[in-house]
C-alpha positions as YAML, in Angstrom:
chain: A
units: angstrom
residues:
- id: 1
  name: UNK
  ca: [7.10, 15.97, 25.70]
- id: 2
  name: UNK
  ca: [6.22, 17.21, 22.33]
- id: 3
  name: UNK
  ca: [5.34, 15.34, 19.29]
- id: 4
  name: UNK
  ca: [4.92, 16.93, 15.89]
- id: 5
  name: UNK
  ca: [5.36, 16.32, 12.25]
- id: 6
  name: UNK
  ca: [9.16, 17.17, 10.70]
- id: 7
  name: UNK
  ca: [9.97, 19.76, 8.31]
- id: 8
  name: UNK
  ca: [12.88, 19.78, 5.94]
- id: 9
  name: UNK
  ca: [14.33, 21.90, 8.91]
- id: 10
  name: UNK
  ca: [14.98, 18.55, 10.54]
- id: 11
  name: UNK
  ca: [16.68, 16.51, 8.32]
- id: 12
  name: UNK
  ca: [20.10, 16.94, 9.53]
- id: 13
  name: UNK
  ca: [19.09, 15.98, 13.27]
- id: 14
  name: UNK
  ca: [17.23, 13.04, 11.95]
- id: 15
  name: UNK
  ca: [20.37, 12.36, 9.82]
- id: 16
  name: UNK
  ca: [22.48, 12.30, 13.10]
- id: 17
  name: UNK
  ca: [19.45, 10.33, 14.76]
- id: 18
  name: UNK
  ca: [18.86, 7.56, 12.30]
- id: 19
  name: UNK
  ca: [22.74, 7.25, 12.30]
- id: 20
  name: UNK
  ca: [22.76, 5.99, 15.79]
- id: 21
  name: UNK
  ca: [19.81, 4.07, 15.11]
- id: 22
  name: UNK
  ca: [22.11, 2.28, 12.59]
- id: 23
  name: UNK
  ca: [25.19, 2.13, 14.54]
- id: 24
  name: UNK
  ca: [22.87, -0.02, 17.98]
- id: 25
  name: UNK
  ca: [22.11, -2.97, 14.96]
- id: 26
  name: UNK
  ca: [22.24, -6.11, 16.39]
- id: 27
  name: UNK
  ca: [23.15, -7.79, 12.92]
- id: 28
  name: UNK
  ca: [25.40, -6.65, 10.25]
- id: 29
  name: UNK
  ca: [23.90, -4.33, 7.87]
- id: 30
  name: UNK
  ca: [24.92, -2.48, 4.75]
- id: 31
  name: UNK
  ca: [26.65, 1.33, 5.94]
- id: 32
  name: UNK
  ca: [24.83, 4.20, 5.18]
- id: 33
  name: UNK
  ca: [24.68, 5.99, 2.06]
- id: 34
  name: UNK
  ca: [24.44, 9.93, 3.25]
- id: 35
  name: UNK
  ca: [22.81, 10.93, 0.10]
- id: 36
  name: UNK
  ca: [20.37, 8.21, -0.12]
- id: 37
  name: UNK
  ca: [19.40, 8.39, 3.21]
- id: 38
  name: UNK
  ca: [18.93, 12.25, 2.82]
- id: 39
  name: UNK
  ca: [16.85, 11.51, 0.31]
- id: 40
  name: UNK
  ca: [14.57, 9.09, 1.73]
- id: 41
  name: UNK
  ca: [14.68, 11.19, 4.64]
- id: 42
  name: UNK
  ca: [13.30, 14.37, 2.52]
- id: 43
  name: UNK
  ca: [10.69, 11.97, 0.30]
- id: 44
  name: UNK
  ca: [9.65, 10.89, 4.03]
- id: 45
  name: UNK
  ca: [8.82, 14.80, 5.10]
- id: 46
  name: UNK
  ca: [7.35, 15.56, 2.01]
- id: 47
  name: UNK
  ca: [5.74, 12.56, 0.60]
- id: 48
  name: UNK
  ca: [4.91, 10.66, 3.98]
- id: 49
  name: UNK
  ca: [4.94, 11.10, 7.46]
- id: 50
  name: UNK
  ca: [7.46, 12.15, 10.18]
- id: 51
  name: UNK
  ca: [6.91, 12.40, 13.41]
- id: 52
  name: UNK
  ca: [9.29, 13.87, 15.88]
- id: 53
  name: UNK
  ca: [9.17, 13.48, 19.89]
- id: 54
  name: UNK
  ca: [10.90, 16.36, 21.63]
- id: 55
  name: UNK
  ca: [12.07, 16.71, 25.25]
- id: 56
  name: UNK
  ca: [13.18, 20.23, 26.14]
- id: 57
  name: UNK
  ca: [13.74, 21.27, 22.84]
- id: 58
  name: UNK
  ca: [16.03, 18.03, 22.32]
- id: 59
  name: UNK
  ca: [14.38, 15.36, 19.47]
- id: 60
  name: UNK
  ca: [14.92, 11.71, 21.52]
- id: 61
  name: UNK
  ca: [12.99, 9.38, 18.88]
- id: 62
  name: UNK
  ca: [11.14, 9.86, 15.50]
- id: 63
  name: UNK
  ca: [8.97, 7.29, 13.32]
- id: 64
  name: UNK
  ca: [8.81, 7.93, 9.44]
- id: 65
  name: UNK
  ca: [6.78, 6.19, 6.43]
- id: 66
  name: UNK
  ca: [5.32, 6.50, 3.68]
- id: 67
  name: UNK
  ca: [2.39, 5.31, 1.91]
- id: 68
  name: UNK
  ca: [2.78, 2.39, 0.07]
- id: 69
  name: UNK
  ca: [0.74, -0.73, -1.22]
- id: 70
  name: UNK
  ca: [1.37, -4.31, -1.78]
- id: 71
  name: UNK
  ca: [2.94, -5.88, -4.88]
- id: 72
  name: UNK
  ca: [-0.61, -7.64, -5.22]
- id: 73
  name: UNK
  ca: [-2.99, -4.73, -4.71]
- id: 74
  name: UNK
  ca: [-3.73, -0.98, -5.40]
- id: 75
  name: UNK
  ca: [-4.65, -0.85, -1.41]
- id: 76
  name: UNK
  ca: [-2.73, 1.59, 0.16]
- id: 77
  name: UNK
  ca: [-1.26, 1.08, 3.86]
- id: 78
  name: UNK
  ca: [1.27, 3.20, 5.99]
- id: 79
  name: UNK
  ca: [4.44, 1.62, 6.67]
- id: 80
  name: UNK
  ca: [7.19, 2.86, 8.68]
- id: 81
  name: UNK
  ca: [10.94, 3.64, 6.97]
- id: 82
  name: UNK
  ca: [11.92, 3.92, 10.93]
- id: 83
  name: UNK
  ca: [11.18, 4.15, 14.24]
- id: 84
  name: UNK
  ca: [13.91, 4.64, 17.00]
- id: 85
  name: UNK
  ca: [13.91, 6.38, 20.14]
- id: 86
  name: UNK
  ca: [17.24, 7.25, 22.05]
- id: 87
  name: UNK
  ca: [18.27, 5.10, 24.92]
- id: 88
  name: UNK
  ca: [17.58, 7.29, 27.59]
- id: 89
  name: UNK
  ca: [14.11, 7.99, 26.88]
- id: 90
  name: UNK
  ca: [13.12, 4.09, 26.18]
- id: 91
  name: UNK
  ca: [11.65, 3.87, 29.52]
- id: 92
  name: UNK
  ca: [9.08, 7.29, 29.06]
- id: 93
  name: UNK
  ca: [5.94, 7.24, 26.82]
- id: 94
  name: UNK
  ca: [7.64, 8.43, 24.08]
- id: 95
  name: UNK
  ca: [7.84, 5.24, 22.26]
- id: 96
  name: UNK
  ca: [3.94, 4.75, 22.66]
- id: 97
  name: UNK
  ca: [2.83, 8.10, 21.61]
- id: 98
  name: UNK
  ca: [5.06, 7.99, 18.53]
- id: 99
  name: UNK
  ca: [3.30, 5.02, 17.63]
- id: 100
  name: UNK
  ca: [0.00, 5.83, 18.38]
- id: 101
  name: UNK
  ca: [0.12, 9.67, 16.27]
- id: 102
  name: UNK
  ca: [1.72, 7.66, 13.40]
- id: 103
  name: UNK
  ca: [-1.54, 5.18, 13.92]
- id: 104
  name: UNK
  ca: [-3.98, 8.30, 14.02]
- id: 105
  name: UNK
  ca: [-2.50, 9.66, 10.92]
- id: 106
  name: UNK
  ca: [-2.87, 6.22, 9.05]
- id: 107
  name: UNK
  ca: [-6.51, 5.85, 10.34]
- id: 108
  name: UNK
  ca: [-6.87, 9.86, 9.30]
- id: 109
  name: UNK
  ca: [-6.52, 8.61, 6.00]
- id: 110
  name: UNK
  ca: [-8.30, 5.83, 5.63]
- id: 111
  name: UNK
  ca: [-5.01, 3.75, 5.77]
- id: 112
  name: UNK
  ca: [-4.33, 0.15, 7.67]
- id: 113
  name: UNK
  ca: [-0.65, 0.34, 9.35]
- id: 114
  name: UNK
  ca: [2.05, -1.42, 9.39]
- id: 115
  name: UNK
  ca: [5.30, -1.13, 11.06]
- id: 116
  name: UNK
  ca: [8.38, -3.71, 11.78]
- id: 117
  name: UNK
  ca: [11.20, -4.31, 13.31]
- id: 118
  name: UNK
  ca: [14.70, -5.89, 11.76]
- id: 119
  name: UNK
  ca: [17.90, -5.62, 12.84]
- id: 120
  name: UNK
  ca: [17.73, -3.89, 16.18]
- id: 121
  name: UNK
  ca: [17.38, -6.87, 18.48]
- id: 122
  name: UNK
  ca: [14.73, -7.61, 21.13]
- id: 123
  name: UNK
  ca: [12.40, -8.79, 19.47]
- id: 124
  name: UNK
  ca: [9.87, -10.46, 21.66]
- id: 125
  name: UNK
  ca: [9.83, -7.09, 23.56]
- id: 126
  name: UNK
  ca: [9.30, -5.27, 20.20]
- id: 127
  name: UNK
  ca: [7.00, -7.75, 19.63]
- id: 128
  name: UNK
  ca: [5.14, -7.50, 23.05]
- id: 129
  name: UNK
  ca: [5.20, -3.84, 22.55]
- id: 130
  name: UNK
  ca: [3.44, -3.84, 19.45]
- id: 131
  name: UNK
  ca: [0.51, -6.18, 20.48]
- id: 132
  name: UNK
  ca: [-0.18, -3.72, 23.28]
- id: 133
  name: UNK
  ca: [-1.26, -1.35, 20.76]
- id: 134
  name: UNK
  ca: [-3.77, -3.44, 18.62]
- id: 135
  name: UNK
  ca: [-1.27, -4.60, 15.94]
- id: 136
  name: UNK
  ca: [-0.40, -8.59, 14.81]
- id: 137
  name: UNK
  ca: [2.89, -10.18, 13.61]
- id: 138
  name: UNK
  ca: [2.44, -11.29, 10.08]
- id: 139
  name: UNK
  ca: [5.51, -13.24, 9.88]
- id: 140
  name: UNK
  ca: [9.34, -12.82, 9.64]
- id: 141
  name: UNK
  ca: [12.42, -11.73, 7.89]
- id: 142
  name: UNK
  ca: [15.32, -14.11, 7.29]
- id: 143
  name: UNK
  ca: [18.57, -12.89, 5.58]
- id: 144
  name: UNK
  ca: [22.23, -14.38, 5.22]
- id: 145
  name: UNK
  ca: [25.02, -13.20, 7.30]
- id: 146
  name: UNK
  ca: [28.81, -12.62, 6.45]
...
């Protein structure tokens, strides 16, 4: 397995990756918008970070973010736009080392992390998951459904 950062070569397989991400929600969501989510996907590679894990040449799971701060404070933290690895591969490392470059890169910076998880179901898993790793639920997301 490989992991490296995206280039704007990428964006159409992360296009067709972050569409299945979106199509295994758990809970309704809004559909996609192709050009806004080519956009955020090209602020992502440019502005933020993008990781890619490859298997043979095949990409099976990406996390993306972008620098950001609170509403409160001129802090700046990493935050993930995604994170989603392909079903097949959920059971391999790839998850974890996704994770931990994207935690490197925020510590490379000088940059606390955080990352979440919404509409994609399993949460105490998710949540298990990212415990393992050193990180700490800071509360929860409620929305209204149709």
């Amino acid at each position: 397995m490989n992991i490296r950062r995206a280039t704007p070569v990428d964006i159409s397989a992360l296009y067709i990756l972050l569409d299945k991400m979106h199509r295994e929600t758990v809970m309704s969501v809004a559909p996609i918008n192709p050009e806004k989510l080519i956009g955020a996907i090209n602020t992502a590679i440019h502005r933020g970070v993008v990781l890619l894990a490859e298997v043979k040449n095949k990409i099976v799971g990406s996390i993306g973010g972008i620098a950001s701060s609170e509403w409160w404070s001129d802090q700046m933290h990493l935050s993930d736009m995604w994170f989603y690895v392909l079903p097949d591969s959920r059971n391999s490392s790839v998850a974890i080392k996704l994770v931990k470059s994207f935690i490197k890169i925020g510590n490379e910076a000088n940059m606390k992390i955080k990352l979440g998880h919404v509409y994609s179901g399993d949460f105490e898993r998710k949540d298990k998951f990212f415990g393992r790793l050193g990180l700490v639920k800071a509360g929860s997301l409620y929305t209204e459904v149709n």
